[in-house]
C-alpha positions as CSV (number, residue, x, y, z in Angstrom):
1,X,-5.0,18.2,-18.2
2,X,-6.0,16.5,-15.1
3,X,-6.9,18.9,-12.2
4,X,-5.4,18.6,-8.9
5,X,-7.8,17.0,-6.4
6,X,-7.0,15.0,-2.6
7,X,-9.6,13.2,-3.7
8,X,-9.1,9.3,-5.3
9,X,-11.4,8.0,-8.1
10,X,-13.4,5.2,-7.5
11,X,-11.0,3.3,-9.5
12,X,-7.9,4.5,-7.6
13,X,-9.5,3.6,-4.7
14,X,-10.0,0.0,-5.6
15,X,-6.5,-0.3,-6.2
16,X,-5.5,1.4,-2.9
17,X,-7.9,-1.3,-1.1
18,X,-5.8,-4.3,-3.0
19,X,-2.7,-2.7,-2.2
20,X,-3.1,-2.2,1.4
21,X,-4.8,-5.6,1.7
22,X,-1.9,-7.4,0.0
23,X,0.5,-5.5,2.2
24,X,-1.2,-6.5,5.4
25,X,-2.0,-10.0,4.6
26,X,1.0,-10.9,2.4
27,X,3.8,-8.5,3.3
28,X,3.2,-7.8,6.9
29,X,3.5,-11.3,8.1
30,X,6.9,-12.0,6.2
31,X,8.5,-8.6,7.5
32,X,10.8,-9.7,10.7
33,X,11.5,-13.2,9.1
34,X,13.3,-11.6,5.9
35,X,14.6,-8.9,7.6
36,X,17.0,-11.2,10.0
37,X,17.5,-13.1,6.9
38,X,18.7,-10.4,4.7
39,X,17.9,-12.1,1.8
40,X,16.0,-11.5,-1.5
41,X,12.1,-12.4,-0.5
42,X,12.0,-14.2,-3.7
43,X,8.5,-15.9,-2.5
44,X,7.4,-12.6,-1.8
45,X,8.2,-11.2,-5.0
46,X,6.3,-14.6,-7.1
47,X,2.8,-14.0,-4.7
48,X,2.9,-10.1,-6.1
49,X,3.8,-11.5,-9.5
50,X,0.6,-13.8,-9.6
51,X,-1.6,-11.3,-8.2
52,X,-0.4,-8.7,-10.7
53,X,1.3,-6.0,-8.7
54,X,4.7,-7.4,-9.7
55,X,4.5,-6.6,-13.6
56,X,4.8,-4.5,-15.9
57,X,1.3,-3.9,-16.8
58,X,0.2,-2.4,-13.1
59,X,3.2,0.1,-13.1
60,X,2.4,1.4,-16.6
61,X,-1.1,2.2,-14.9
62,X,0.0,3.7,-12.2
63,X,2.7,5.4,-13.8
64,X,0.4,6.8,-16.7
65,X,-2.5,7.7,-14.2
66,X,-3.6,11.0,-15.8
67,X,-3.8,12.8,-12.3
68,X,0.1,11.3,-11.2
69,X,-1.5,9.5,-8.1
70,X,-0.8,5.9,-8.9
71,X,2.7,5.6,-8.4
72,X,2.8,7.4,-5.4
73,X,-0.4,5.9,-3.7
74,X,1.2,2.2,-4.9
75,X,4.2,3.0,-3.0
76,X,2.5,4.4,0.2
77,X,0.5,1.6,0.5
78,X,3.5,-1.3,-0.4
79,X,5.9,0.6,2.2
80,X,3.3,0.6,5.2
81,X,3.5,-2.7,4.5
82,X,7.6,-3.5,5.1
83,X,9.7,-0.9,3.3
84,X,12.7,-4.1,2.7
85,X,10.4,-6.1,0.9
86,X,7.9,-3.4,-0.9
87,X,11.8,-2.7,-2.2
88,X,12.4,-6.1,-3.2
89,X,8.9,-5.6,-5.4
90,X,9.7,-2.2,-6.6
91,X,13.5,-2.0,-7.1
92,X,13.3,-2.9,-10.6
93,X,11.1,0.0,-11.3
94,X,14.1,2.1,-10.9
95,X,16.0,0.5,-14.1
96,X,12.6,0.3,-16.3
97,X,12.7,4.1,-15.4
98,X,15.8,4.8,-16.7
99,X,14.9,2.8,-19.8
100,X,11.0,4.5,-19.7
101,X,13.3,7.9,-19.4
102,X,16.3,7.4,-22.2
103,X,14.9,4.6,-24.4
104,X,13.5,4.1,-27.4
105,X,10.2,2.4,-28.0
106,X,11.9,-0.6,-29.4
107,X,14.3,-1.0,-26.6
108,X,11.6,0.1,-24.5
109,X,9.4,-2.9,-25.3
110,X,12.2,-5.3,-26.4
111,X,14.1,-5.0,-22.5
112,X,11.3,-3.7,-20.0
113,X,9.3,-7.2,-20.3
114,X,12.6,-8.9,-19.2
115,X,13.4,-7.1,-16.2
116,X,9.8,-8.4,-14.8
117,X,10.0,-12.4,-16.1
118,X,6.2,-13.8,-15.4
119,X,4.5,-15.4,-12.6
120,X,6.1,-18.5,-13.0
121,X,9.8,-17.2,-13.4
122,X,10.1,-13.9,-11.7
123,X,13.0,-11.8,-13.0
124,X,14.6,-7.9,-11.7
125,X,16.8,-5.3,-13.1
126,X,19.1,-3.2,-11.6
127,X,20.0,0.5,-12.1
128,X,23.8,1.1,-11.8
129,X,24.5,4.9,-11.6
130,X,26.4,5.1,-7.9
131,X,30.4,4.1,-7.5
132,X,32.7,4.1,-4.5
133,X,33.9,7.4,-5.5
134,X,30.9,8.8,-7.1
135,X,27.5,9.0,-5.2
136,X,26.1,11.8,-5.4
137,X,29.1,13.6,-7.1
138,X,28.0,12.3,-10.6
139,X,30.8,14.2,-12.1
140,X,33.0,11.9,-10.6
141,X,31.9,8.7,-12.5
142,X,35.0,6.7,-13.9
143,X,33.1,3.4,-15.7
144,X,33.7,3.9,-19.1
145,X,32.0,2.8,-22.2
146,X,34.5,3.2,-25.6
147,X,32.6,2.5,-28.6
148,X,34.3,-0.2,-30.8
149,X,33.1,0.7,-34.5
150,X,34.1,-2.6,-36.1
151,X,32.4,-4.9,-34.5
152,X,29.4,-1.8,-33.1
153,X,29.9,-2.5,-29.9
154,X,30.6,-0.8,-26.8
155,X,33.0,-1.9,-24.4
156,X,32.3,-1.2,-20.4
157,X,34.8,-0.9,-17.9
158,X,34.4,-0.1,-13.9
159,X,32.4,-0.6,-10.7
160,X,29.5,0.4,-9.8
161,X,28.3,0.2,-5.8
162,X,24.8,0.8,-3.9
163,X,23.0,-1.0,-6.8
164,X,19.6,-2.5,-5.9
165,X,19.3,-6.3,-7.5
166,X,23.0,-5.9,-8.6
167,X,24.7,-9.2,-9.7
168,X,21.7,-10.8,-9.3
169,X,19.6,-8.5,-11.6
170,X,18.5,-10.5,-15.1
171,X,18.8,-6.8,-16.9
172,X,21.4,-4.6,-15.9
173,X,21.2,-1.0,-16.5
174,X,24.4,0.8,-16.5
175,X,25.5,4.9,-16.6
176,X,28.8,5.0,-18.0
177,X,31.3,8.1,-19.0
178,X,31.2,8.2,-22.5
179,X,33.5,12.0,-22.9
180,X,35.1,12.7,-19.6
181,X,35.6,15.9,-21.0
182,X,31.9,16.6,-20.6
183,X,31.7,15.8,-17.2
184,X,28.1,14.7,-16.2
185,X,27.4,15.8,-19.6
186,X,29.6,13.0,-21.4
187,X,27.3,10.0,-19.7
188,X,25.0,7.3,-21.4
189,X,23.4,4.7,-20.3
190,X,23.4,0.8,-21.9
191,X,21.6,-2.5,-21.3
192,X,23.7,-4.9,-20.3
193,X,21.5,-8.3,-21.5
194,X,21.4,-11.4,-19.5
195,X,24.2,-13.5,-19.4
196,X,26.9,-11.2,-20.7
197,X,30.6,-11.9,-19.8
198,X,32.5,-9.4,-17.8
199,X,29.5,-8.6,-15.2
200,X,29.7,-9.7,-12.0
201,X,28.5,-9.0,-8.6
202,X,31.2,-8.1,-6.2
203,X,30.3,-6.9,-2.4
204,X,26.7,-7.5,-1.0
205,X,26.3,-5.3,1.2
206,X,25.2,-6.3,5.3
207,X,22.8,-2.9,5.7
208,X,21.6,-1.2,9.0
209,X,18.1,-1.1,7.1
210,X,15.9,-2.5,4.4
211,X,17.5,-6.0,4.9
212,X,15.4,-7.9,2.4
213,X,16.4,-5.7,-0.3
214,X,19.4,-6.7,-1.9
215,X,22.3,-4.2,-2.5
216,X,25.5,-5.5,-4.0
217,X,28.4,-3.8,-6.4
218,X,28.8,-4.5,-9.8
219,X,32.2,-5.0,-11.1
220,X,32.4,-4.5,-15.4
221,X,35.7,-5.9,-16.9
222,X,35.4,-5.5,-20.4
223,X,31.9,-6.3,-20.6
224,X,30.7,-5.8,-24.3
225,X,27.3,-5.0,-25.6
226,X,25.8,-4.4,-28.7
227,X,25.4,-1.0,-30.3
228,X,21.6,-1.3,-30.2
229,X,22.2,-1.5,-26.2
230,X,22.7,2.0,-25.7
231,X,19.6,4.1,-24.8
232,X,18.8,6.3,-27.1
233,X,20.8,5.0,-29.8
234,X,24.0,6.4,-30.9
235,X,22.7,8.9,-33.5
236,X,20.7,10.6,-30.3
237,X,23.8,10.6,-28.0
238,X,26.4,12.0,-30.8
239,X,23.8,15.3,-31.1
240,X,23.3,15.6,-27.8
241,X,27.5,15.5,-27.1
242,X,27.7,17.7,-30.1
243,X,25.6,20.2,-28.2
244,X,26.6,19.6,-24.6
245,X,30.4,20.5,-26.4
246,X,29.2,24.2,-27.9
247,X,27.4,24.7,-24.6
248,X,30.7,24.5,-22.6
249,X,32.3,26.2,-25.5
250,X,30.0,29.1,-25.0
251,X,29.2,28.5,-21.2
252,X,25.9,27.9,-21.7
253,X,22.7,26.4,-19.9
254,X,23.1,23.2,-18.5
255,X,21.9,19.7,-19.9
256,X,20.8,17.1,-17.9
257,X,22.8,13.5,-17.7
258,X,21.3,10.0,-18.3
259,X,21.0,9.2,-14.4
260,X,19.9,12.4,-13.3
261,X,16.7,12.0,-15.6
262,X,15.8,8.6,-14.1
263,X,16.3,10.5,-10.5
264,X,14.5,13.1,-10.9
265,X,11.8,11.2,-12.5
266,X,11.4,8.7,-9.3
267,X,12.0,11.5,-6.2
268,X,8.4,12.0,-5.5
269,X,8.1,7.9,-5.5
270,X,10.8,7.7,-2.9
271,X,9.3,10.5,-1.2
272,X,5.8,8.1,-1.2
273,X,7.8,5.3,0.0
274,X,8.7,7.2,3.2
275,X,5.2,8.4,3.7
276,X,4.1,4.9,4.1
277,X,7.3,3.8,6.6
278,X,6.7,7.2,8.7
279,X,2.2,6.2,8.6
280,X,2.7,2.8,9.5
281,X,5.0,3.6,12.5
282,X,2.3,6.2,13.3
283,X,-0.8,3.9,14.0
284,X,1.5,1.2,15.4
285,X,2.7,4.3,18.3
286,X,-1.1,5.9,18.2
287,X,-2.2,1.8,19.2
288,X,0.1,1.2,21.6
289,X,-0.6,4.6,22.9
290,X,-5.1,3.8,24.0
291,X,-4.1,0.6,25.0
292,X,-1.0,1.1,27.0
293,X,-1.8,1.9,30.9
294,X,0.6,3.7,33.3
295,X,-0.6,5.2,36.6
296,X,-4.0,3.9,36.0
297,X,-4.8,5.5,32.6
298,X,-4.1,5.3,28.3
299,X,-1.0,7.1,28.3
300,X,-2.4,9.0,25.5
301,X,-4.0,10.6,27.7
302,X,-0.8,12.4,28.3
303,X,-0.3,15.7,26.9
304,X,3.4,14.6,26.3
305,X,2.5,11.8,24.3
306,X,-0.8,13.0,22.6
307,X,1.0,16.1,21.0
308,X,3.7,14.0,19.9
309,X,1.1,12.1,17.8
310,X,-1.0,15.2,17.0
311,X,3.1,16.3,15.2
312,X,3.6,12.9,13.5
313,X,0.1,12.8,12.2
314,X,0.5,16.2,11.0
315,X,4.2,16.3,9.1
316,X,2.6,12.7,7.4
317,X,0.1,14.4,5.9
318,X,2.3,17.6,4.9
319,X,4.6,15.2,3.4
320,X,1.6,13.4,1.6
321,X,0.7,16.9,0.1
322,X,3.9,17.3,-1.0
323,X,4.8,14.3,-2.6
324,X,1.1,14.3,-4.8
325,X,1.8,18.0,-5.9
326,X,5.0,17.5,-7.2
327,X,4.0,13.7,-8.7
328,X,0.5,15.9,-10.5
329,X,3.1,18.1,-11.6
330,X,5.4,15.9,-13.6
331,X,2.4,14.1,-14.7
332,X,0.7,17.0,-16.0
333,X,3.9,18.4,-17.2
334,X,4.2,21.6,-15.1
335,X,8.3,22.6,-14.9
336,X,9.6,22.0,-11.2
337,X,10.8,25.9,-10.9
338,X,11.2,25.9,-7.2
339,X,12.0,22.1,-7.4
340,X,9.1,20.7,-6.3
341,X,10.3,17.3,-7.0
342,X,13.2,17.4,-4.2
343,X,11.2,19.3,-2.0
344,X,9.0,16.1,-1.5
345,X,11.7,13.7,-1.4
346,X,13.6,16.1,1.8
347,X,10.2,16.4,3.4
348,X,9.1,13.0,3.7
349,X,12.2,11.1,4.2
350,X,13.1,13.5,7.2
351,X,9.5,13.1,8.4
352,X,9.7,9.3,7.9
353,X,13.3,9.3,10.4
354,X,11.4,11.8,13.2
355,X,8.3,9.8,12.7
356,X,9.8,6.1,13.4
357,X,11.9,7.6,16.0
358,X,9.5,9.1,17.9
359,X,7.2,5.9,17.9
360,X,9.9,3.7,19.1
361,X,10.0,6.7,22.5
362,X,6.3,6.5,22.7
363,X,6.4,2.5,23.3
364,X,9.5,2.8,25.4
365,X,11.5,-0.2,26.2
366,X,9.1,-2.2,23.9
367,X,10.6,0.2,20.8
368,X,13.5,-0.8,21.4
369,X,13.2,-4.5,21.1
370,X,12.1,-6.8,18.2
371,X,8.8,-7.7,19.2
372,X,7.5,-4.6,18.3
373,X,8.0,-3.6,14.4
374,X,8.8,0.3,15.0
375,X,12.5,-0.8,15.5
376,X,12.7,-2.0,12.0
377,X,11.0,0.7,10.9
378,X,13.5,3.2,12.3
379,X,16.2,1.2,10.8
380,X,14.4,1.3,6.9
381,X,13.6,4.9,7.5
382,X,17.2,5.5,7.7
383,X,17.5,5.2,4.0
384,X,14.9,8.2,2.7
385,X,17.6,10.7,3.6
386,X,20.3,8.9,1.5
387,X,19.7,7.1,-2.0
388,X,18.7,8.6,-4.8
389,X,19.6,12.1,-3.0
390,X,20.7,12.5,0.4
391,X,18.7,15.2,2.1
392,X,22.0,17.5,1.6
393,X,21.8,17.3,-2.5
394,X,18.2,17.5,-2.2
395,X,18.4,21.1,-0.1
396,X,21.4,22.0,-2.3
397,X,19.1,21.4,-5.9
398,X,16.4,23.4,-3.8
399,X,18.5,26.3,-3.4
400,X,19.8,26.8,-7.0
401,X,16.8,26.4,-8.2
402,X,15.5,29.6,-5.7
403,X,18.4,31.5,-6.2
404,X,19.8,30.6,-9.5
405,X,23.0,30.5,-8.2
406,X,25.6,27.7,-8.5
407,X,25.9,26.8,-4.4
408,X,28.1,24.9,-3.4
């Protein structure tokens, strides 16, 4: 088992050097102009696909570094860059997780390559959990998938809302109701291959924040896949609904649901994600801060202003600390018993919000406009606090976990 340490390997910190350098020379210049596009930075996405950070093979390195570092110091260093395009690169992550976290090695190796295409033909996937009445009340999920035993098929029916790459997504990964009577309990999730009749995109969504990223719903109308398209396979799902069904018989301990194991299984990521937002808005506001003259002197040399920095700096790094325990601990397999895993994900994306906002009142009228990039930042930051667990489910899983008790 790999000790924790804040310190990075040589080799991790080779990797850190290329990450940072492709998201200062790559990313970086490209920020503002697909932001006011708000569009998918498909050239964006092809450059990290040459280079190798867009593939398969670098996330299975970061994500099976022994010490749980690499995917959250990938993330760090991709989101200091521009947190609507490092999404663009990483959103399909999200759906190889959910594959990574309910597949089998067949469909793991048989869908995973798709969702990435090569350098030459760049690809994503899409995770579909959310709906419009459904977020993060998972209970409330109405797609449903009815298995069709003479032709071993299953049939999905529904919308699905919030999704990252959806509609445009070459691999569509979709959490469906399977026995409502279960509630969360009854869900699965299927592949829904390229091409397949019945998916479509319906709204894209115009966002406040990470523009570049695209985020659509995804409408199902009787949109069939084959029977080796649900994760896990079916022999899998009907034991686990067997014992979901004596659990609630016998009110019993809990079982966790298809999407909840692909969320809890990316938290500390999104928590990285925010630490590099909330960084880069820090050294943009510490900059501006030496250079930046008012009554004839830095105004860092204000007390007002230098103790704002001295806090950013200082919740960044809290909010590092947090997200790399909680990563080591998954990775090393340590339980989550006071839920470390949200605890990093509420830390940093609040920090990232106070962070941007506070750098856009330390340049003043220049934060406010476009020229600067805190702005954007501010906007992006926006998002920590809601997908994947708004900052309200995150304190509420928090609290169960510390009390035991079923708050509400």
């Amino acid at each position: 088992m790999a000790e924790f340490t804040l310190d990075l390997n040589d080799d991790q910190k080779q990797v850190r050097d290329w990450l940072h350098g492709f998201a200062a020379d790559v990313i970086r210049p490209a920020a503002s102009e697909w932001d006011e596009r708000e569009e998918t930075p498909w050239p964006v996405i092809q450059e990290a696909a040459k280079v190798g950070i867009y593939s398969l093979d670098f996330y299975a390195q970061q994500f099976f570094d022994p010490t749980g570092l690499g995917i959250p110091m990938a993330m760090e260093e991709l989101f200091w860059g521009d947190a609507g395009i490092a999404l663009s690169i990483v959103g399909t992550g999200l759906a190889a997780v959910g594959v990574l976290a309910n597949g089998t090695e067949e469909q793991i190796g048989t869908w995973i390559p798709q969702m990435y295409g090569d350098a030459n033909d760049v690809k994503v996937a899409a995770f579909c959990s959310s709906e419009p009445d459904a977020g993060s009340d998972v209970a409330a999920m109405r797609t449903r998938a009815v298995y069709d035993e003479a032709t071993d098929e299953w049939v999905l029916d529904g919308t699905k809302t919030w999704a990252t790459n959806g509609g445009i997504a070459n691999v569509h990964v979709v959490v469906a109701v399977v026995d409502a009577g279960l509630g969360s309990k009854g869900h699965a999730s299927f592949i829904v291959p390229p091409g397949t009749p019945g998916l479509s995109q319906g709204q894209k969504f115009k966002k406040h924040g990470i523009r570049a990223s695209h985020t659509a719903e995804v409408v199902l109308e009787g949109v069939r896949v084959p029977g080796h398209c649900l994760l896990g396979g079916k022999e899998k799902l009907d034991e686990r609904l067997a014992r979901a069904r004596e659990r609630v018989k016998s009110g019993g301990e809990r079982v966790k649901n298809a999407a909840m194991a692909t969320f809890e299984a990316s938290r500390p990521a999104v928590g990285a994600m925010a630490v590099g937002t909330a960084r880069a808005a820090y050294e943009v506001a510490l900059d501006y801060a030496k250079t930046r003259s008012q009554f004839g002197r830095p105004i860092i040399d204000n007390q007002g202003i230098a103790f704002q920095l001295a806090d950013m700096r200082t919740r960044i790094d809290a909010a590092r600390l947090l997200v790399w325990r909680a990563s080591w601990m998954a990775t090393t397999g340590k339980p989550f018993t006071s839920a470390e895993g949200s605890m990093s994900k509420l830390y940093a994306s609040e920090t990232a919000k106070k962070v941007t906002a506070q750098a856009i009142q330390i340049l003043g009228g220049n934060g406010f406009t476009r020229e600067y990039p805190v702005e954007r930042m501010h906007r992006d930051a926006a998002i920590y606090t809601i997908f994947e667990g708004t900052s309200e489910i995150q304190r509420l899983v928090i609290a169960r976990t510390l009390s035991g008790m079923p708050i509400r």
